[in-house]
N, C-alpha and C positions, 0 to 999 in steps of 0.2 A: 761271216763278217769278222772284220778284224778289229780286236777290242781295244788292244794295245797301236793306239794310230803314231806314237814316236816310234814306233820299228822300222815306217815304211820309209823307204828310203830317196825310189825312185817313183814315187808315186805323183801323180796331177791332182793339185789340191787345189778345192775353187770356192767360192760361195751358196747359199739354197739356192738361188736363183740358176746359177749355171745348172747343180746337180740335178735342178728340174728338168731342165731342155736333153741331161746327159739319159737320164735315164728314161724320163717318157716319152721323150720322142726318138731318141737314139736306141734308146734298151740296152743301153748300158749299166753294168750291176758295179756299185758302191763298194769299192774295199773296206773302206771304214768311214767315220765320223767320232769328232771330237769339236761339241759345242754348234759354231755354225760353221766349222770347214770341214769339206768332204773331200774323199782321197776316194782316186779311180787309177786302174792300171794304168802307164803311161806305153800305149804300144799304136800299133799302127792303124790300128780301128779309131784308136780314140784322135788321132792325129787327124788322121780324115772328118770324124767330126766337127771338129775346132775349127780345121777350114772354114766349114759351110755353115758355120754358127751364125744365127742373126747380130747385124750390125751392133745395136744394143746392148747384147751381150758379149761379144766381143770389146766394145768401149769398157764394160765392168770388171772384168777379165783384165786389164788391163792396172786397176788401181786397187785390186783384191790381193794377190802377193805380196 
């Protein structure tokens, strides 16, 4: 995990609530964290996931940026 999360540059940064869905139900592994915003690789696995996100979280995603 990466300590220093101002390095990442191109990373997907979301809320607990997304990181929840990203990584137990995705299995997706967290670059880092800093407070409540989580940073995940932005590549084409994670794109795929995003699609098929529940509605709900998608809406959040939306006003968390």
């Amino acid at each position: 995990m990466i300590v220093n999360s101002s390095i990442l540059k191109n990373a997907y940064k979301c809320n607990k609530q997304i990181m929840e869905y990203l990584v137990f139900k995705c299995k997706l592994p967290v670059l880092s964290y800093s407070g409540n915003d989580y940073y995940f690789t932005n590549n084409s696995e994670l794109e795929e996931h995003l699609k098929h996100m529940p509605f709900n979280l998608k809406l959040m995603s939306m006003f968390v940026k």
